[in-house]
N, C-alpha and C positions, 0 to 999 in steps of 0.2 A: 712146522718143521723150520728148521734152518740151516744155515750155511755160515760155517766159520774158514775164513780165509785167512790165514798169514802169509803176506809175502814179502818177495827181495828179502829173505834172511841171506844173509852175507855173511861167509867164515873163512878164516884163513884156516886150511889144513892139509894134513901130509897123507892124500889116498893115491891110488896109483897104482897101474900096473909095474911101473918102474921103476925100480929101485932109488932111479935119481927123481921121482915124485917125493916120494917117501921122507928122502930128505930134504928136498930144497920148499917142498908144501909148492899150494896152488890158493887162486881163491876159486869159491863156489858159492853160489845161490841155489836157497830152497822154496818152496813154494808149495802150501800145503793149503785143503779144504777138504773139511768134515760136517758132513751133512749129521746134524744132531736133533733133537727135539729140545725146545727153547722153550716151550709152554708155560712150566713151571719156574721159570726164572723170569723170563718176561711179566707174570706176577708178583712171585716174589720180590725182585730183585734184592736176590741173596746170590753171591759167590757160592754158597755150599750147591745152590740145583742147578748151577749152569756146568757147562762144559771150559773147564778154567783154562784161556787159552797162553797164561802166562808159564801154566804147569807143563802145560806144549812146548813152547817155545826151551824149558827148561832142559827137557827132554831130549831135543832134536838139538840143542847145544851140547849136550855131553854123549847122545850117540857119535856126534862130528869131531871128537875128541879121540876115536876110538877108531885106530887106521883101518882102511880096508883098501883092498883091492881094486876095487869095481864098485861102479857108481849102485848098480842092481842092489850089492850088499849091505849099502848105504841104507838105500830108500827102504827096503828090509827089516832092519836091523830099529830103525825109526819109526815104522808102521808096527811091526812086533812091541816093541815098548810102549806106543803111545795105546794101542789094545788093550796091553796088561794094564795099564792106569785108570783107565775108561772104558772097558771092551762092553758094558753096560746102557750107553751112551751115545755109543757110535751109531749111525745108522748107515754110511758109506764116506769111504775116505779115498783121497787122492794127492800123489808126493811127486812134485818134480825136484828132481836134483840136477843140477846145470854145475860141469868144471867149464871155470871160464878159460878160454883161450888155451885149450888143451895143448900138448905135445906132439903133432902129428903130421908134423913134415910139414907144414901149411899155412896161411892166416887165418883160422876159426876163432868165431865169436863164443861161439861156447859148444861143448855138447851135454847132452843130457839124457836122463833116464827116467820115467813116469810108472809108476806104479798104483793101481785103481784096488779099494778091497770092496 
């Protein structure tokens, strides 16, 4: 078994509950890990039997293109696609999504939302 980690993905995008999110955008960091079986790529080494974590990354760039709401909707909407691409593959996956320095009356570093399948 293994573990596929990508982190600090950084994007500038327009989520929010707030209308003025929506437009003015925020940044955000992602940070994902997908426990997969490596066996057959650890020999081969072929891209076609591993878990292509570039096809990830591709993914989670054009769900973060796609407004939402709420961070929950986000890490969702992320996990849903990255299944339907891979749902053969996966053995257990995990998405934090961090808006940095949110809108909330405050000085916050970030907040965030984690989702486990």
């Amino acid at each position: 078994m293994g573990l596929i980690e990508i982190e600090n993905m950084e994007f500038y995008a327009y989520h929010g509950h707030y209308e003025e999110e929506r437009i003015v955008g925020n940044r955000f960091l992602l940070n994902i890990k997908i426990e997969t079986n490596t066996e057959k790529a650890e020999l081969s080494d072929c891209i076609d039997d591993a878990l292509n974590y570039q096809t990830v990354y591709s993914i989670i760039r054009k769900e973060m293109k796609q407004k939402s709401h709420l961070l929950e909707n986000i890490a969702k909407r992320i996990l849903d696609a990255i299944y339907s691409q891979f749902d053969e593959k996966i053995i257990s996956s995990e998405i934090k999504v961090s808006k940095i320095n949110p809108p909330m009356g405050g000085q916050i570093g970030q907040v965030s939302v984690s989702l486990k399948r």
